[in-house]
C-alpha positions as CSV (number, residue, x, y, z in Angstrom):
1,X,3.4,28.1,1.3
2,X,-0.3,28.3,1.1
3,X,-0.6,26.6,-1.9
4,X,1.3,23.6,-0.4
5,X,-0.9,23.4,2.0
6,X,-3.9,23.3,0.0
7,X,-2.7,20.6,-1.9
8,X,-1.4,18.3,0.7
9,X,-4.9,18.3,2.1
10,X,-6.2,18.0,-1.3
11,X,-3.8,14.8,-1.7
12,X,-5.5,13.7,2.0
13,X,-9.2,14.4,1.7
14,X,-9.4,13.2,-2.5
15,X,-9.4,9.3,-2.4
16,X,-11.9,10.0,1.3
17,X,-14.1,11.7,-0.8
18,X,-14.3,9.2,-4.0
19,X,-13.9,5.9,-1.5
20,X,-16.2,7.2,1.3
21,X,-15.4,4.5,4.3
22,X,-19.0,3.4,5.1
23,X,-19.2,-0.1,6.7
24,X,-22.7,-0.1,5.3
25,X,-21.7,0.0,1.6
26,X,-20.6,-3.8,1.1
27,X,-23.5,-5.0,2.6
28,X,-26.1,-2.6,0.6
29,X,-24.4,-3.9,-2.1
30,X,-25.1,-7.9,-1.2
31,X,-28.5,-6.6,-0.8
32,X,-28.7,-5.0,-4.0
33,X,-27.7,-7.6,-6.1
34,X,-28.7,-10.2,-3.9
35,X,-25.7,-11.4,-4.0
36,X,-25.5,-14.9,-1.7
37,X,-23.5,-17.6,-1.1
38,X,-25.0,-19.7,-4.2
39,X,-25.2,-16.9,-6.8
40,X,-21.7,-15.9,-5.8
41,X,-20.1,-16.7,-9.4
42,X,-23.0,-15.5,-11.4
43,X,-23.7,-11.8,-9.2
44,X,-20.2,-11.1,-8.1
45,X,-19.7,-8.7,-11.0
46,X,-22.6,-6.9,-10.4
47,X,-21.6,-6.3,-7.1
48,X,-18.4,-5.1,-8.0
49,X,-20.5,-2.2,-10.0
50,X,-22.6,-1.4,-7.1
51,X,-19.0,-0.9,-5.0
52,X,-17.4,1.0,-7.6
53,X,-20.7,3.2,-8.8
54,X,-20.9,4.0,-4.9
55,X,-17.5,5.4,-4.7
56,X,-17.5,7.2,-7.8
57,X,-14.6,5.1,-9.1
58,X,-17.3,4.5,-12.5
59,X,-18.9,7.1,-13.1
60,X,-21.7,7.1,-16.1
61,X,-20.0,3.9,-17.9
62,X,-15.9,6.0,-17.4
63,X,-13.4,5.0,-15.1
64,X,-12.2,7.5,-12.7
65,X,-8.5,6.6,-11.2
66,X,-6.6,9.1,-12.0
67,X,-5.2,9.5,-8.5
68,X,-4.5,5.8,-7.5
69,X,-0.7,5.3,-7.9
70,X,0.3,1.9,-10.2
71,X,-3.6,2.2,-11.4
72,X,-2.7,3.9,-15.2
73,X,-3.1,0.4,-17.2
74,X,-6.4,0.2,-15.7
75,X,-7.9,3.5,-16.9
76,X,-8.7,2.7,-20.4
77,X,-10.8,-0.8,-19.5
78,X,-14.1,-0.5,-21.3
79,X,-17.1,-2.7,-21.7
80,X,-20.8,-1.8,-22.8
81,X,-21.7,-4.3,-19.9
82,X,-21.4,-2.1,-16.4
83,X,-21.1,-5.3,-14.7
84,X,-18.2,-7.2,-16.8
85,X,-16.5,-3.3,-16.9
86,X,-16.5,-4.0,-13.0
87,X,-15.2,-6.9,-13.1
88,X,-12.5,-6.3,-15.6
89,X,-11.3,-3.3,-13.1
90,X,-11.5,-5.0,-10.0
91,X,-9.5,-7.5,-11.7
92,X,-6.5,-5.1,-13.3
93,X,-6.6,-3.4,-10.0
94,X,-5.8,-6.6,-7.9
95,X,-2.8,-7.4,-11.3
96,X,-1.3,-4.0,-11.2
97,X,-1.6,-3.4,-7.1
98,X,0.6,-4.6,-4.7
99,X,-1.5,-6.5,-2.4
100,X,-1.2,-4.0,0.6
101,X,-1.8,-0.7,-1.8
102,X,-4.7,-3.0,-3.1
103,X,-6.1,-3.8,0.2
104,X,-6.2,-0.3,1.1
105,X,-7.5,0.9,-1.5
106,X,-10.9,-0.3,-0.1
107,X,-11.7,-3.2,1.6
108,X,-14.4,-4.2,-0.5
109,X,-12.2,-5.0,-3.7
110,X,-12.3,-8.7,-2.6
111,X,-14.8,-11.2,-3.4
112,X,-17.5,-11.1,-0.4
113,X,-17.1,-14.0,1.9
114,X,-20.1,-16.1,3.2
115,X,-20.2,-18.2,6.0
C-alpha cells in the first residue's frame, strides 16, 4: 500500500518538477534571446531551447520525455544545433500530441505572440 502511494505522488509531483510553472520563464526567455516581434522567424528556435533547457526537458544536448504519454517518437530527435534540436521537438511534440495533452503540457510550447 505504501509503495502505491509513493508512486502515485511520484506520478503527481514528476512532470511539476521537470515543467516548473513559473509565469516568469516565457518572458526571460524573450529576453534572452531577444526574441521580438521582427526576429520572430529567425529567434524562435532559440527560444524554444531556452524553454526547454529551463525545464529540463533537454538536458546537455539529450532529450528527456520519458514520462510524457504519446511523446516516444520524439525521444530520439537529435541535432548538433541546440536551437534547430528545439525546434524539431517542439515541432514532433505539437504532431504526436493531441492539442489539449499538448497545451498542457506547458503553455509555452506555442510560438510567442506579440502585439
Amino acid at each position: 500500500m505504501n509503495g502505491l502511494l509513493v508512486v502515485t505522488i511520484l506520478l503527481i509531483i514528476g512532470p511539476l518538477y521537470v515543467f516548473p510553472l513559473q509565469d516568469d520563464v516565457k518572458e526571460e526567455c524573450i529576453q534572452e534571446v531577444g526574441l521580438n516581434k521582427e526576429n520572430l522567424r529567425s529567434k524562435v528556435n532559440c527560444y524554444f531551447r531556452c524553454i526547454f533547457e529551463r525545464q529540463n526537458v533537454i538536458v546537455n544536448g539529450t532529450i528527456n520525455l520519458f514520462y510524457i504519454k504519446g511523446a516516444k517518437p520524439c525521444e530520439d530527435i537529435q541535432n548538433d544545433d541546440p536551437c534547430r534540436l528545439a525546434f524539431l521537438l517542439q515541432r514532433c511534440l505539437k504532431h504526436n500530441l493531441s492539442e489539449e495533452e499538448f497545451s498542457l503540457l506547458a503553455p509555452y510550447y506555442h510560438y510567442p505572440r506579440f502585439d
